[in-house]
C-alpha positions, 0 to 999 in steps of 0.5 A, a space after each residue: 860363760 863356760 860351757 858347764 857350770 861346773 866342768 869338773 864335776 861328773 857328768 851329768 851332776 852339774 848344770 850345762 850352760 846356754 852355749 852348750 845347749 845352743 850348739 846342742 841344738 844346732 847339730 840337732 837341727 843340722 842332722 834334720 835338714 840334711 835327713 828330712 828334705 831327702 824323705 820330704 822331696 829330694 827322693 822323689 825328684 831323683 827317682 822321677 829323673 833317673 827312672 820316670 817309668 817306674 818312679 813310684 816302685 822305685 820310691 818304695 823300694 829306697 824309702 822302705 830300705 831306708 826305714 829298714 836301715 833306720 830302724 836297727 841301725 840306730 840301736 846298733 851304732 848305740 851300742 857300738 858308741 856305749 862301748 867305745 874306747 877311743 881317747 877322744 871320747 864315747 860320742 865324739 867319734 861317731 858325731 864326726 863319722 855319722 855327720 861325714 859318712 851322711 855327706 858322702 851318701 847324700 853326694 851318692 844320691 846326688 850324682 846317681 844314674 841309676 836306682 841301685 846308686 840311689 839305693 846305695 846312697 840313701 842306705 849310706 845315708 841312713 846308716 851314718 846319721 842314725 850313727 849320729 843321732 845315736 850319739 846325739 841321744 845319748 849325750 842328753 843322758 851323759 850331760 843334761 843333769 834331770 832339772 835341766 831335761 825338760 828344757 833340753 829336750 825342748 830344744 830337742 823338740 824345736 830342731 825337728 821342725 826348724 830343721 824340717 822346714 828350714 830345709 825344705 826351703 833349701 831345696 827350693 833355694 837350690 832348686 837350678 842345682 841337684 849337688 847344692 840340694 843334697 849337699 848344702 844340707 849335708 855342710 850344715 849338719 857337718 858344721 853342728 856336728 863339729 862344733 859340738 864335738 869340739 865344745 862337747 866334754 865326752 865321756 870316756 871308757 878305758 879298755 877295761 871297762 868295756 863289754 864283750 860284744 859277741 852274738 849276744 851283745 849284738 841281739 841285745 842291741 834291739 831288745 829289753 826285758 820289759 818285766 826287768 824294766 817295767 818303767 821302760 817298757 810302758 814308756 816305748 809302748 807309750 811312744 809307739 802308740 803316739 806315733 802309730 796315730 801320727 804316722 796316719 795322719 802323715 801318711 794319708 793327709 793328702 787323700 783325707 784333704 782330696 777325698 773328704 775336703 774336696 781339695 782340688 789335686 792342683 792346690 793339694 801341696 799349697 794346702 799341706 804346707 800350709 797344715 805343716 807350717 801351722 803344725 810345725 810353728 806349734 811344735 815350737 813353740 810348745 817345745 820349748 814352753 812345755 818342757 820348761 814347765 815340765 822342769 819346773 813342775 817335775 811332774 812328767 807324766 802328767 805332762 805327757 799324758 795330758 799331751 796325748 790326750 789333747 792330740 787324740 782330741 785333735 785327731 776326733 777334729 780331723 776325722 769329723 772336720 767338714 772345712 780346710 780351716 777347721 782342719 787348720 785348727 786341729 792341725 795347730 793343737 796337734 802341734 801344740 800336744 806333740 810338741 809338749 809331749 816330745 819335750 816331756 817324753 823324752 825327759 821322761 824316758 831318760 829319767 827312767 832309762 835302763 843302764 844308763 851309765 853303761 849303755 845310754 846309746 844303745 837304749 836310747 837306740 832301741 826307745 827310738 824303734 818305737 818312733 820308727 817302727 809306726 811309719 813302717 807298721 801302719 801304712 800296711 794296717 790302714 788299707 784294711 781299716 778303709 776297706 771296711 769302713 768303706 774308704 771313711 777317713 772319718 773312721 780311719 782318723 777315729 782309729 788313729 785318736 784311739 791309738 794315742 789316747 791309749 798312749 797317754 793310758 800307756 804311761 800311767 803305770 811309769 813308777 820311776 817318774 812323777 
């Protein structure tokens, strides 16, 4: 079967077939195994045995740099693939280079002896796969015509998950060896990005064709009018409030289930696995199934808002939850909503993307900052809504449920899609 149904038509006018979108997943899915379990436990393992005294200071500062990095850089390296003219394409180049510069970052992390090595090494981290992932994002414009989105991106939405614990797994594997931890991860991603280079029809730009890219192409890089591109606009709001509710939850589930669960401090990471497998399973399965029927109904919006309103829903459940099972519950349709909304959303933001001939990596970059921002946004705003509730989880979980129902109110106003 060949990889597009129509390989000499213009991208993305002709539909891609499975294995296209099989090793589009995997390299996905590879890019995730090899950034997540660093973020999830390879960070702080590092940290603990390089600098014990400190590994708490010391952890902030790596993670917070990182999420810093993550943050422009992955507009930035949009930008710079937007405006690529190499003959082997507009994305390839920077599948290789991102996948392999994440190999030697994670190599630094691996054999460091101290903090700023660790901090080296995750910055170049950082730096590569957001190179990777910018041209990751960019080819579900250039390639998935809009019929086949939905379903795409759903697949999209799966590789997260999958990724995220298939490579936790790793690292207990792995645990007698610190390079096989890093590393392993590091020759999957390398593996998907290859393969995909190699199936993938790039797109490619002649010199002519290309944008100056002085001070002002570079400041552009994170920024778009939203009065020109209201549809744009209300979408990235859209997201940013979804994720602000989510960053809430990632960040202070360990003191929620202590503080208003009574869960005993020894038995805390069995029940956060437990609450992220059952989360993760749910996104799965919701991906796949939700932009399916995303597809099959056109009707993106009415996806996306009803996703977030049913994860605000969950969110009331865990603010007002009284056992470790009916937190269990609500963590499940947390799954199911993100799940569906991911795959709807991102179908969604491509339909209504700025530019998206010219500038597909750069804008997908920047709808990304909304997705990242949060992470970084929110544990400095929490403290001050514990203080004055008094230190209520319940209140700080009811604030979270109000932030993303105002993102599914957020994206009523989208024209550009149904």
């Amino acid at each position: 079967m060949p990889f597009s149904a129509c390989a000499d038509a213009a991208p993305p006018a002709c539909r891609v077939g499975w294995p296209f979108i099989a090793i589009y997943g995997m390299a996905y899915m590879g890019l995730w195994m090899a950034l997540l379990p660093p973020i999830l436990v390879g960070l702080a393992m590092r940290v603990s045995e390089i600098a014990p005294a400190h590994a708490t200071g010391s952890l902030s500062l790596v993670v917070g740099l990182g999420a810093l990095i993550a943050l422009f850089g992955n507009p930035f390296f949009g930008s710079l693939s937007d405006r690529t003219t190499s003959r082997f394409g507009m994305r390839r180049p920077w599948l290789i280079a991102g996948a392999t510069g994440g190999a030697v970052g994670l190599a630094v992390i691996a054999t460091a002896v101290s903090v700023p090595q660790l901090l080296l090494g995750w910055c170049i981290t950082q730096l590569a796969y957001n190179a990777q992932l910018a041209a990751l994002t960019a080819i579900l414009a250039d390639q998935i015509p809009e019929p086949q989105r939905g379903m795409v991106s759903g697949i999209v939405g799966v590789s997260l998950p999958v990724g995220m614990v298939g490579g936790t797994y790793l690292v207990e594997l792995l645990a007698h060896s610190t390079l096989a931890i890093f590393l392993v991860p590091a020759v999957i991603a390398l593996v998907g990005a290859f393969l995909l280079a190699w199936v993938l029809p790039d797109r490619r730009l002649v010199a002519m064709q290309r944008l100056r890219y002085g001070w002002r192409g570079f400041l552009s890089s994170f920024w778009i009018n939203p009065l020109r591109y209201p549809d744009f606009a209300w979408a990235w709001s859209s997201r940013f409030l979804l994720y602000a509710g989510v960053a809430l939850l990632m960040t202070y589930q360990e003191f929620y289930l202590i503080h208003q669960l009574g869960c005993p401090s020894a038995a805390v990471p069995r029940w956060i696995f437990l609450s992220t497998l059952v989360q993760s399973a749910a996104v799965a399965v919701s991906s796949v199934v939700g932009g399916g029927l995303s597809d099959a109904s056109g009707r993106r919006k009415a996806f996306v808002c009803s996703t977030a309103l049913i994860y605000a829903l969950a969110l009331l459940m865990i603010a007002f939850a009284t056992s470790y099972a009916l937190f269990l519950v609500a963590m499940a349709i947390t799954g199911l909503a993100q799940g569906g909304y991911l795959a709807a959303d991102l179908a969604l933001v491509t339909d209504v993307l700025p530019e998206r001939e010219t500038h597909a990596a750069r804008n997908f970059g920047i709808f990304n900052i909304a997705s990242v921002m949060p992470q970084s946004l929110m544990p400095a705003v929490a403290p001050g809504i514990l203080l004055a509730s008094g230190g209520s989880y319940t209140a700080l979980f009811a604030m979270a449920a109000v932030l993303v129902a105002l993102g599914a109110w957020a994206i009523l106003p989208v024209r550009g899609a149904r």
